[in-house]
N, C-alpha and C positions, 0 to 999 in steps of 0.2 A: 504493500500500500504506500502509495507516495505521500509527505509532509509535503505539508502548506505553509510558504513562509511567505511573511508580510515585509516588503520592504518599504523602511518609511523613507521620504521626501530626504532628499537628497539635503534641503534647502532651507530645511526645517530651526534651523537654527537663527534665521537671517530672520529681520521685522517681515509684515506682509508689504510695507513698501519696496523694502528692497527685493520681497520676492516677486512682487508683479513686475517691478521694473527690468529684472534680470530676462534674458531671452536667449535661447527656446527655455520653456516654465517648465519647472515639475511639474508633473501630472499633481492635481489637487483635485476632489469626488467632489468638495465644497463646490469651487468655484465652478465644476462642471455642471453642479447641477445650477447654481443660478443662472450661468449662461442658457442654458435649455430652458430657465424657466421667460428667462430674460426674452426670449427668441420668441418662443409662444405669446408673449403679450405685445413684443415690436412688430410681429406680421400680423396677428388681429387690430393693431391699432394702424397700419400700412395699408390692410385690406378694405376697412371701413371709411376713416379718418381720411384716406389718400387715394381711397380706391385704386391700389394699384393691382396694374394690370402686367403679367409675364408673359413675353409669348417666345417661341423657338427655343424654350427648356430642353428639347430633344437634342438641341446641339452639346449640351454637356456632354461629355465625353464618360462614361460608366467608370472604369478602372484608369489607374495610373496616373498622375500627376500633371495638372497644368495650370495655366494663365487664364485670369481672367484679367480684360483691358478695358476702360470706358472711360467716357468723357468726365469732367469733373466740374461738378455744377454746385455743390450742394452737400451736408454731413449728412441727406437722405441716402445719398449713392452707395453708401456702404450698405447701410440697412437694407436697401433693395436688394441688393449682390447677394448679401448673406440669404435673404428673403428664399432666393432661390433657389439655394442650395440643398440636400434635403439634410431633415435634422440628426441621424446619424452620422452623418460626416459632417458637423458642425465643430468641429474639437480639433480637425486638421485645415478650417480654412482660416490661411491669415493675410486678411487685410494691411497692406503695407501702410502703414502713419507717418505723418511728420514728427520726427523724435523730439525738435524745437518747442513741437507747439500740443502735442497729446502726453510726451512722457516729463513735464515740468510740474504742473500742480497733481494737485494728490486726486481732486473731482477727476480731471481729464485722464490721469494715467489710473484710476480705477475703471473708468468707462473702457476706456479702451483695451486695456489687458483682462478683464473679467466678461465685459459683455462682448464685443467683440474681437475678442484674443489676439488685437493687432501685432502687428511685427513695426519695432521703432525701426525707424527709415531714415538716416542724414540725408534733410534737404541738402545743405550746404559744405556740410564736412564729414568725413568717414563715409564718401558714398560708395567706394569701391568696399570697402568693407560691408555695407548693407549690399551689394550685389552679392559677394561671395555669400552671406548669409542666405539671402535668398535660391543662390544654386544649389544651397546643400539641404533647403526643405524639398527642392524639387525633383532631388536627387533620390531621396525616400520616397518611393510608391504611396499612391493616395495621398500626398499634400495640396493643397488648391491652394492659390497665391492670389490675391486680387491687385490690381496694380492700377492709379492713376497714372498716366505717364505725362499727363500735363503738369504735374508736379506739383499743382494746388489748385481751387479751384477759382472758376471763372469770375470775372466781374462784371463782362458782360452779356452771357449767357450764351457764347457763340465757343466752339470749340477751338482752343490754344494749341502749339504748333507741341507735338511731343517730341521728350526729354530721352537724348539717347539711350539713357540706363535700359531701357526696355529691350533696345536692340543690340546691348554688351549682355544683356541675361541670357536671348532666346536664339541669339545667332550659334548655328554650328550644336545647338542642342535639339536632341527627338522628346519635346516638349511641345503639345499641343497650345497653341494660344486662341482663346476664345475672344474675339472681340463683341463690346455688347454699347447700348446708346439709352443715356436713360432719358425721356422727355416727359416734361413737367418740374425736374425737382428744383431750378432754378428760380420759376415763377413760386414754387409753393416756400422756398429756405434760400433763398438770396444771400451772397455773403455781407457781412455786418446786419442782422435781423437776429433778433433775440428769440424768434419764435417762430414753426412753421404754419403756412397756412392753409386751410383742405383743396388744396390743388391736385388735380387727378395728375396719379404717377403712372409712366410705362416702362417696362423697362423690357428691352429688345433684344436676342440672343442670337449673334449669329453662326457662322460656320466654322471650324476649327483650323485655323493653317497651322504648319511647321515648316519653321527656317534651317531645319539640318543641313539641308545641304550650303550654306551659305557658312563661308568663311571669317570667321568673329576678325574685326577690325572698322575702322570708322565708315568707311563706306556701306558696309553691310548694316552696320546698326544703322546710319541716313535712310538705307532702302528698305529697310523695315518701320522703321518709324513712319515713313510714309507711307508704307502701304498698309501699316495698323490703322494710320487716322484716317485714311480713305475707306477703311473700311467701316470704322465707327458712322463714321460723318455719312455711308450711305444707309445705315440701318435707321439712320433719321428720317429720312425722306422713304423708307418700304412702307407696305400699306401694311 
């Protein structure tokens, strides 16, 4: 008969600030289960409140690891992304943050390392670093990586030119990239707006590319970047 042995948290010894702020997190059954409970109340209040709407879910890819890429309008875009996701695999998608501005106060780097278990992201500095981190969730099966690559979001609700980091991740790797377009969330959570408002959400899923065969260097990341955002920017105009 085989024993059953309980290994505790690695991390256990650290405050829970320091341990949300640390990245990748111990596994913690706490915070998983608020997340789960968190998710359940953010897409019943998405569904009603926002009426949002999913369409081409089919394009997720079943097994194996990938990219999700979208415009960045809105703190709704996240919630939408995760929205989709189904709640089983809720625990390996992580939304990329700005580390400046989600992992500083204790409100925001709760939000964001509890409910939706971002990954801190150097806008400015350590971004080679937050790449390498990012190849190595993607590197383990079943991780989902959500990515703005405009780098923050809009101010005027029009889609910004994206930031090569997308195309030093995805170039020369057999990683599906999902491109998606979310409309509404601008008009409904504006940046500087304290509040959002019941503006119908959509959020659009399209087809999956991979850049494997494309040789990582700055050309290739250029020709990825634009054919990411050509792709976003048509899931806006599909019926």
């Amino acid at each position: 008969m085989n024993t059953w042995n309980y290994e505790p948290a690695a991390d256990l010894d650290q405050s829970t600030v320091e341990r949300l702020r640390r990245f990748p997190r111990e596994p913690d059954m706490i915070v998983y289960g608020l997340r789960s409970t968190m998710a359940l109340v953010l897409r019943s209040w998405l569904k009603f409140y926002h009426r949002l709407e999913i369409t081409g879910d089919e394009n997720l890819p079943k097994e194996g690891s990938f990219v999700l890429v979208a415009n960045h309008a809105s703190h709704l875009d996240t919630l939408c992304l995760l929205a989709a996701m189904p709640l089983r695999k809720l625990h390996r998608v992580f939304p990329a943050a700005a580390q400046d501005y989600f992992f500083v106060s204790v409100p925001r780097l709760a939000a964001a390392a509890v409910v939706v278990n971002a990954l801190p992201f150097g806008r400015q500095k350590h971004i080679r670093q937050s790449l390498e981190l990012c190849g190595q969730l993607l590197a383990n099966p079943g991780n989902i990586l959500i990515l703005f690559p405009e780098g923050t979001r809009t101010a005027t609700g029009k889609v910004g030119e994206f930031k090569p980091g997308i195309g030093l991740l995805v170039a020369g790797r057999n990683v599906p990239v999902v491109p998606c377009h979310l409309h509404g969330a601008f008009k409904a959570w504006p940046k500087g707006k304290s509040w959002p408002r019941p503006y119908k959400l959509r959020l659009q899923i399209g087809t999956p590319r991979t850049y494997a065969a494309l040789v990582p260097g700055k050309e290739s990341s250029e020709q990825i970047c634009n054919d990411l955002r050509r792709a976003v920017c048509d899931l806006a105009v599909s019926p």
